[in-house]
C-alpha positions as CSV (number, residue, x, y, z in Angstrom):
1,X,14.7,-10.1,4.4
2,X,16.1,-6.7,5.8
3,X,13.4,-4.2,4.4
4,X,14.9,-0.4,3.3
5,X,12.7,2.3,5.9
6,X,13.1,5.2,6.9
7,X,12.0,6.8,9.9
8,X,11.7,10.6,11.5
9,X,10.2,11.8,14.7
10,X,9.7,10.3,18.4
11,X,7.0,8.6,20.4
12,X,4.2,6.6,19.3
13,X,5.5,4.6,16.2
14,X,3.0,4.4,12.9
15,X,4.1,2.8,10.3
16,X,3.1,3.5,6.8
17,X,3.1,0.8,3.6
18,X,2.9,2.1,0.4
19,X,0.5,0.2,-2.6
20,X,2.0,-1.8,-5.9
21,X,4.2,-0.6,-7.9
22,X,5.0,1.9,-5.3
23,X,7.9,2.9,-2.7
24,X,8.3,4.2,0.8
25,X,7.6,8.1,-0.6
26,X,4.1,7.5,-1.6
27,X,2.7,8.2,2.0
28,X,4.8,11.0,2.4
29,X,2.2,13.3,2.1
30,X,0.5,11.4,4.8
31,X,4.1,10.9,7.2
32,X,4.5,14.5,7.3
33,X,1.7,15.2,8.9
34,X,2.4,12.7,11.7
35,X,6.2,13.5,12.2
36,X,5.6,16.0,14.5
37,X,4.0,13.9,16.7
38,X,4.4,9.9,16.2
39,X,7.8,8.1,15.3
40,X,7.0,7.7,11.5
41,X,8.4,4.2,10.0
42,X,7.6,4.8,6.0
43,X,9.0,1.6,4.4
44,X,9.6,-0.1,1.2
45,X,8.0,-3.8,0.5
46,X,9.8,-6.1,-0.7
47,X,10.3,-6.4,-4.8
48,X,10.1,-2.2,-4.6
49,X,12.4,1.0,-3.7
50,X,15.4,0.0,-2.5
51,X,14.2,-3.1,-0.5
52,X,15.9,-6.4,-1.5
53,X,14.5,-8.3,-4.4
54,X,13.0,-11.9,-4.3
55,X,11.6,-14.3,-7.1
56,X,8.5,-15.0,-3.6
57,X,6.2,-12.6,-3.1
58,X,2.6,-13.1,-1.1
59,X,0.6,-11.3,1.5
60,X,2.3,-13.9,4.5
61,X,5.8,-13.4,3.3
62,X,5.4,-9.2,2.9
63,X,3.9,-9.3,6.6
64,X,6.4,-11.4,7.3
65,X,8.8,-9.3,6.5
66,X,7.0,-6.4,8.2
67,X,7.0,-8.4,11.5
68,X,10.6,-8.9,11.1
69,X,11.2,-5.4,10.8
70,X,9.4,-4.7,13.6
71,X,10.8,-6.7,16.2
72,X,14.5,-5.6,14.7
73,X,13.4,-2.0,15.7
74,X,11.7,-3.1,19.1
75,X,8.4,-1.4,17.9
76,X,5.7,-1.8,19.9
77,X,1.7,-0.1,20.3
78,X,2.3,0.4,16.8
79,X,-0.2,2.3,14.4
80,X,-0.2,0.7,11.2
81,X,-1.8,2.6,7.9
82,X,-1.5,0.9,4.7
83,X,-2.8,1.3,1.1
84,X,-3.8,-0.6,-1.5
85,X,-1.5,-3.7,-1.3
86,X,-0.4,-2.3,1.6
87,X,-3.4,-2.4,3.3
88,X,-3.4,-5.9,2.2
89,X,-0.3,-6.4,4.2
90,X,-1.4,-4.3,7.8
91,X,-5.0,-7.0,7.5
92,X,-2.4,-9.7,7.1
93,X,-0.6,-9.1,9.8
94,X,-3.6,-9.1,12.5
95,X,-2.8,-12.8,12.0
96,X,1.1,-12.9,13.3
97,X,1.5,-10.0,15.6
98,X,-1.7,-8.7,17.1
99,X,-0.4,-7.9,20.4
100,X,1.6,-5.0,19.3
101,X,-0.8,-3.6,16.9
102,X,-2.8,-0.7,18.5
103,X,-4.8,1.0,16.1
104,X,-5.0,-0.2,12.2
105,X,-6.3,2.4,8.8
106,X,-6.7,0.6,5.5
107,X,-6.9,3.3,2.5
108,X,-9.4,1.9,-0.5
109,X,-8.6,-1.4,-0.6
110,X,-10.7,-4.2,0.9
111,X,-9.5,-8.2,2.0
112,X,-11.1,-9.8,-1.6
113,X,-9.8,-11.3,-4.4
114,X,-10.0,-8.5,-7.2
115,X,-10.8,-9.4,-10.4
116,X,-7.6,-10.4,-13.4
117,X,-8.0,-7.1,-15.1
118,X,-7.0,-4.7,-12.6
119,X,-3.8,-4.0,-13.8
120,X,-3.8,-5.1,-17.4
121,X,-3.2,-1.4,-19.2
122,X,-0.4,-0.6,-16.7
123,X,1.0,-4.4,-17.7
124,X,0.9,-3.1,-21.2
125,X,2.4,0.1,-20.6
126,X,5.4,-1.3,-18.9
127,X,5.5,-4.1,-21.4
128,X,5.9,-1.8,-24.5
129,X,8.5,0.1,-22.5
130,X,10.6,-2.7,-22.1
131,X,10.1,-3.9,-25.2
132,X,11.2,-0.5,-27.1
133,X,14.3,-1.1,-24.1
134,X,13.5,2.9,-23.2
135,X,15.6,4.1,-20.9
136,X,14.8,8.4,-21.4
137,X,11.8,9.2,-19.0
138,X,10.5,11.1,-21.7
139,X,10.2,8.8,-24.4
140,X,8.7,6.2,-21.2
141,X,6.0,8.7,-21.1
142,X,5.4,9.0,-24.5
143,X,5.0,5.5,-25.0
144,X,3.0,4.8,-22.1
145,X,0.4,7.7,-22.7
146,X,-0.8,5.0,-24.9
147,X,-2.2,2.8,-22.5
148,X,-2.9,4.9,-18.6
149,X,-3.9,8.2,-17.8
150,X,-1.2,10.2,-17.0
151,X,-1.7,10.7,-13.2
152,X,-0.7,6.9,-13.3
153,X,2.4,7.1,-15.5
154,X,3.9,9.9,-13.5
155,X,2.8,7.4,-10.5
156,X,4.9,4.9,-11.8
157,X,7.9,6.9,-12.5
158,X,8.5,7.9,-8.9
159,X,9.9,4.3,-8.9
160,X,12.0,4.6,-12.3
161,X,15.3,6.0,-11.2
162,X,18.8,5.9,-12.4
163,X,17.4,3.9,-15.9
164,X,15.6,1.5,-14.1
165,X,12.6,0.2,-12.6
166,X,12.7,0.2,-8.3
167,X,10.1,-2.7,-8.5
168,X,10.6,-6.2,-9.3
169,X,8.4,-6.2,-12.5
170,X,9.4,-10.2,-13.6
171,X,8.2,-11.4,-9.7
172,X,5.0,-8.9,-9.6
173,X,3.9,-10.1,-12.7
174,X,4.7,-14.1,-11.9
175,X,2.8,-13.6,-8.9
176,X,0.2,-10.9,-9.9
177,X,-2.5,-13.6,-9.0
178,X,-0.9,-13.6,-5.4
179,X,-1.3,-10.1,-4.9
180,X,-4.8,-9.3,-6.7
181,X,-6.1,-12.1,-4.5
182,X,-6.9,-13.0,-0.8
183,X,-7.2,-15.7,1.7
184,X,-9.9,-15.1,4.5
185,X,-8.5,-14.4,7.8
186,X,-9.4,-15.0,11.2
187,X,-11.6,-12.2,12.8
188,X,-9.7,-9.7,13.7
189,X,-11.4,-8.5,16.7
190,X,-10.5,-5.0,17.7
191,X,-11.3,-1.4,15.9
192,X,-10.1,-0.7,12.3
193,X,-11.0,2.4,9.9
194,X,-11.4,2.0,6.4
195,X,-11.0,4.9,4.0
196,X,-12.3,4.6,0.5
197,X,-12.7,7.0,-2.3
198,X,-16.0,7.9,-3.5
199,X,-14.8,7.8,-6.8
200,X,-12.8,4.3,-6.5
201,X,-14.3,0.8,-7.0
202,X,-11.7,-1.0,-4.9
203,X,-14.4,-0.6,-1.8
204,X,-17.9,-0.9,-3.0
205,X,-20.8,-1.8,-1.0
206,X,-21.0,-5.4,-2.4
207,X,-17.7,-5.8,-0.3
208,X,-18.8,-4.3,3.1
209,X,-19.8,-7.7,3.9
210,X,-16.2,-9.5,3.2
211,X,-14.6,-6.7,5.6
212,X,-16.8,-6.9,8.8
213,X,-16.5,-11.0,8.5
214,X,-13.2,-10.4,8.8
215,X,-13.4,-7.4,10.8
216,X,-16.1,-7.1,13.1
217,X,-15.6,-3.9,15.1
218,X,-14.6,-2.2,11.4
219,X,-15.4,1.6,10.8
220,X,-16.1,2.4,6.9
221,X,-15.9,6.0,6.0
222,X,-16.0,7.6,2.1
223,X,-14.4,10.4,1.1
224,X,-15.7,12.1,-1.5
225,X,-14.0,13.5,-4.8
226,X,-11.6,10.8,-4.6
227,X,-10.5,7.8,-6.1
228,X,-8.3,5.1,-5.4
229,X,-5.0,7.2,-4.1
230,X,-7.4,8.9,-1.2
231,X,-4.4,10.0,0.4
232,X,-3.4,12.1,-2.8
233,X,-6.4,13.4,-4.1
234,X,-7.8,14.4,-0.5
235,X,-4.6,14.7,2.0
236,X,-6.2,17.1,4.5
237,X,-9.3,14.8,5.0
238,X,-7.7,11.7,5.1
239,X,-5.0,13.3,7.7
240,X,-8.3,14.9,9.6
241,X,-10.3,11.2,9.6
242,X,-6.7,9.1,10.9
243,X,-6.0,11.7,13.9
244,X,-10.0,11.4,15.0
245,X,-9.4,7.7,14.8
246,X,-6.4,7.9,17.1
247,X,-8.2,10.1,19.5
């Protein structure tokens, strides 16, 4: 699968992979930062943006595809930061291509199973849009304003363009159990940070266990006043905690 990316800047390539439900834009605030400095590879997964669209979807085929992408653009020494699902995808690919990764940042997500419910109001939300066929972003708002908060709906409308949804909603919700869950991994034996919002329960203590089994040699920092978009609610922080890490 040829992934949609886009890239900016020379030398040291990181490469940043946005959450569900999201596109290559979502780390923006996070690429700009490193432009200067770092080629920055910001790409779409597969079943969002403008990446190709596929009835599969599971952590093995998105890193996969990653891998794929990374070999096409001869990427090596690579800096990977990934949120969310994202991050789910830079922990999955410790296991196919650990000899070009140099340093790793997962943002408030940890490698678990999450429980069913994690997603049912946005479910519902998107649901009751398609089933009132909306196509106006306003009266998508309205509807939705029902169900999630709006920091989430206007979340999700970065990826409604043109009258239609960027991500594959029929293959994320046929394999929702896919990407809520997780299969342990081999120990991944070299340095990784892990960001998680004080505010978020997507990195509680009860999993701290699950992530240095899997990780070893992992680094577990809070940042506080934030919830599970860290890089959103806290930008300069997060930016500050990745460039000590790279130091």
């Amino acid at each position: 699968m040829q992934l949609h990316y886009k890239t900016t800047g020379t030398g040291q390539p990181i490469v940043f992979l946005h959450g569900l439900f999201g596109n290559l834009d979502n780390l923006a605030i996070l690429a700009r930062e490193f432009s200067q400095d770092y080629q920055v590879i910001q790409i779409d997964l597969r079943n969002h943006g403008l990446s190709p669209w596929s009835d599969e979807m599971n952590y093995a085929l998105m890193a996969d595809d990653v891998f794929k992408l990374i070999n096409q653009l001869s990427l090596q020494n690579i800096i990977l930061v990934g949120h969310s699902m994202g991050g789910k995808v830079a922990m999955q690919l410790t296991q196919i291509a650990p000899h070009l990764i140099a340093h790793m940042v997962v943002l408030d997500i940890a490698p678990i199973s999450y429980c069913a419910d994690s997603h049912t109001r946005v479910f519902k939300a998107i649901d009751a849009c398609i089933a009132d066929h909306l196509t106006e972003r306003k009266d998508i708002q309205q509807t939705m304003s029902a169900y999630i908060p709006e920091p989430i709906i206007l979340f999700l409308l970065k990826s409604y363009k043109s009258g239609r949804w960027l991500f594959n909603y029929q293959a994320i919700t046929k394999h929702y159990a896919d990407i809520r869950g997780w299969s342990e991994i081999e120990p991944y034996r070299q340095p990784v940070l892990f960001i998680r919002g004080s505010q978020s329960n997507y990195i509680i203590d009860d999993y701290l266990s699950d992530i240095l089994t899997q990780f070893p040699y992992a680094a577990i920092t809070t940042v506080e006043g934030a919830g599970h978009n860290v890089h959103t609610a806290q930008p300069k922080q997060v930016v500050a905690l990745i460039k000590d890490w790279l130091m």
